[in-house]
C-alpha positions as CSV (number, residue, x, y, z in Angstrom):
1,X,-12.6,-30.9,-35.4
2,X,-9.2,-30.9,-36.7
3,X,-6.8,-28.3,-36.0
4,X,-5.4,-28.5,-39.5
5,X,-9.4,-27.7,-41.0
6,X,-9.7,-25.0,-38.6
7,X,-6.4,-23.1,-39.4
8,X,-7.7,-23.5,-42.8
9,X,-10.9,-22.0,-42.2
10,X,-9.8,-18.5,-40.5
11,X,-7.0,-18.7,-43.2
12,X,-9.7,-18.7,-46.2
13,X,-11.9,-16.6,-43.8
14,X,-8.8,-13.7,-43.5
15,X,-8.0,-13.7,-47.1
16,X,-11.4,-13.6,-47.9
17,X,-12.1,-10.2,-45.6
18,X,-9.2,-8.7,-47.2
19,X,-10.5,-9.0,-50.4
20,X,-13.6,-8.0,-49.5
21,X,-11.8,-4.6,-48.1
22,X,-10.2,-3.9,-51.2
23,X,-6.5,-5.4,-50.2
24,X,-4.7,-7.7,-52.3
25,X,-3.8,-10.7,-49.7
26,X,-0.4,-11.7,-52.1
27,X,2.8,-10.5,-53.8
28,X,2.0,-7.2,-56.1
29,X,2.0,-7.8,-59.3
30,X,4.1,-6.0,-61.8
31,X,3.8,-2.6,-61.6
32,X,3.0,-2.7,-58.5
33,X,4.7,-2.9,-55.3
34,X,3.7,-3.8,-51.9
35,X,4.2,-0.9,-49.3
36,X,5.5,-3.0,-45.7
37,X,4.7,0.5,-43.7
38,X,0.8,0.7,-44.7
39,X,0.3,-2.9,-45.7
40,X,-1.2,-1.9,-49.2
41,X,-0.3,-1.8,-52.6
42,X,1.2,1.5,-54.5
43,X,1.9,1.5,-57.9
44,X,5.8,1.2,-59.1
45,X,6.1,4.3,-61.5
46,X,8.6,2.7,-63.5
47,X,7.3,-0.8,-64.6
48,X,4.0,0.7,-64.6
49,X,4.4,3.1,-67.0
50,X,5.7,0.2,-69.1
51,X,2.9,-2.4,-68.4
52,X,1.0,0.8,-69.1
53,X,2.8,0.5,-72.9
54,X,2.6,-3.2,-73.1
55,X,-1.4,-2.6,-73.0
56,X,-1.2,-0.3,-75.5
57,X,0.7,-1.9,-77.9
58,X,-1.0,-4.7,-78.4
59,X,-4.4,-3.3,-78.3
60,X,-3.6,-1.5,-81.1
61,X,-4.3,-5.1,-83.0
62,X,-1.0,-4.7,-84.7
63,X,1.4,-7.2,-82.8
64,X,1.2,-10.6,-81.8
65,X,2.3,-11.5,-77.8
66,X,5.8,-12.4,-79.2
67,X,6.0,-8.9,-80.9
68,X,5.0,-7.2,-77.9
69,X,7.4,-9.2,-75.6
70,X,10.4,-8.1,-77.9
71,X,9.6,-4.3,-78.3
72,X,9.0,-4.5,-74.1
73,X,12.2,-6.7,-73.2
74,X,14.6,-4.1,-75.5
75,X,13.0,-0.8,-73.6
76,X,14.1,-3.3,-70.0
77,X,10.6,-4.4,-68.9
78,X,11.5,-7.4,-67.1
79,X,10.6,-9.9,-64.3
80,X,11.4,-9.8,-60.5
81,X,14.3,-11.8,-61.5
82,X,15.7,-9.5,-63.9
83,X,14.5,-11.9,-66.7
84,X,12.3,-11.7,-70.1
85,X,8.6,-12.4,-69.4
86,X,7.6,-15.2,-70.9
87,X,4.7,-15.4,-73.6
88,X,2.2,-16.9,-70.9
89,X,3.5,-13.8,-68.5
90,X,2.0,-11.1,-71.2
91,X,-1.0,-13.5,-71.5
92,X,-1.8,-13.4,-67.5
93,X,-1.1,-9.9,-67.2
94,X,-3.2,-8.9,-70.3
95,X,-6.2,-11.0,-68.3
96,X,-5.5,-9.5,-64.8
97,X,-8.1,-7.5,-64.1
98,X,-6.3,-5.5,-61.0
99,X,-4.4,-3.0,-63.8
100,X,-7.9,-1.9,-63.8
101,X,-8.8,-1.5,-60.1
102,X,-10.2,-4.9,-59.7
103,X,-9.2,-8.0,-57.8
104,X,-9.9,-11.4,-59.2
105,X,-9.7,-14.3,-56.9
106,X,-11.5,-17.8,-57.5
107,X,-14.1,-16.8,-59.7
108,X,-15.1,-13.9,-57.8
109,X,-14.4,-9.9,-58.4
110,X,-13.4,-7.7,-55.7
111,X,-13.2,-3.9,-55.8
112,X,-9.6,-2.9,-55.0
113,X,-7.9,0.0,-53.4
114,X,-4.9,-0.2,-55.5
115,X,-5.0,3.0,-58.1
116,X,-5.7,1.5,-61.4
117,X,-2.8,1.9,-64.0
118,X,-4.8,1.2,-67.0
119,X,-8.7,2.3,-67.6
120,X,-11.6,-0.7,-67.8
121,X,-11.4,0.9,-71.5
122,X,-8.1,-0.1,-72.2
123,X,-8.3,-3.4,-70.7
124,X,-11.2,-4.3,-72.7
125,X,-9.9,-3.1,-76.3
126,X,-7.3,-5.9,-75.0
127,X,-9.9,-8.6,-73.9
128,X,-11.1,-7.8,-77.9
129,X,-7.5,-8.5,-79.5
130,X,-6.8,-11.1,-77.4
131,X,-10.3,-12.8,-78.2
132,X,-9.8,-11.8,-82.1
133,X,-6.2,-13.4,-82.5
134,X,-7.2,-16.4,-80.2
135,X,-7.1,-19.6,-82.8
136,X,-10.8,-21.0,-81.6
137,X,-9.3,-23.5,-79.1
138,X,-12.0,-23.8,-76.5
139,X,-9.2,-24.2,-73.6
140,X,-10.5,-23.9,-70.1
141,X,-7.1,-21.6,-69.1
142,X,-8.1,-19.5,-72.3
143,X,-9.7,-16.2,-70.9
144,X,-10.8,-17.5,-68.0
145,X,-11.8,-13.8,-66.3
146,X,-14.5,-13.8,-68.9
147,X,-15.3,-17.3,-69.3
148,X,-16.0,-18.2,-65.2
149,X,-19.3,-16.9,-63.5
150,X,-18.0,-14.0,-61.3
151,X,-19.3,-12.1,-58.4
152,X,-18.4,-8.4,-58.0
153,X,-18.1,-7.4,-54.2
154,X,-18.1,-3.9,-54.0
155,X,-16.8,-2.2,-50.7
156,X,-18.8,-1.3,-47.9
């Protein structure tokens, strides 16, 4: 066997067992920062207070992504880089699952250890808006948490 295939294999294999123990294997994502002392995830008070507000906002049905990104960028919600999110940025984060508690990787759902900063409630009132104000396009990208056959793994 290759060496290349089987560095692959315990590489999926260890990412996989993470996930499977509730640890995100990657980068936090906003609102979130990873913690180098226990190897977790702990939520960034700051930014998540404000993704926190960005879910709010636009599950209220009453602004468009653009909207939101305008009221968010003046109150200083902003990338790693110190820069605007994009349009797509409020799209993935409004699809990510994790603000809930839950891990999403390739199709599959994964109970995580991080503390939730938004409730499954809120998340959903945003899958609605977000499936309301879509324009029909049947685009495989388009909600793709909802759209892909997932498996929950729940931790043992």
């Amino acid at each position: 066997m290759n060496w290349a295939y089987s560095f692959s294999d315990t590489a999926s294999a260890v990412l996989c067992q993470k996930l499977r123990n509730g640890v995100w294997p990657s980068r936090a994502p906003v609102g979130y920062l990873n913690d180098r002392n226990t190897r977790g995830i702990i939520v960034d008070l700051a930014k998540a207070r404000l993704v926190r507000k960005a879910f709010e906002l636009y599950a209220t049905g009453n602004y468009a992504l653009h909207e939101v990104r305008e009221r968010m960028s003046e109150v200083g919600f902003v990338a790693y880089t110190d820069t605007r999110f994009s349009i797509s940025n409020y799209q993935a984060l409004f699809k990510n699952p994790f603000y809930y508690g839950v891990m999403l990787s390739s199709g599959e759902l994964f109970e995580g250890k991080q503390d939730p900063i938004i409730s499954k409630r809120l998340f959903d009132e945003v899958q609605a808006v977000m499936d309301r104000k879509s324009k029909g396009q049947d685009c495989p990208s388009s909600n793709s948490f909802r759209r892909h056959r997932v498996h929950f793994h729940r931790q043992k």
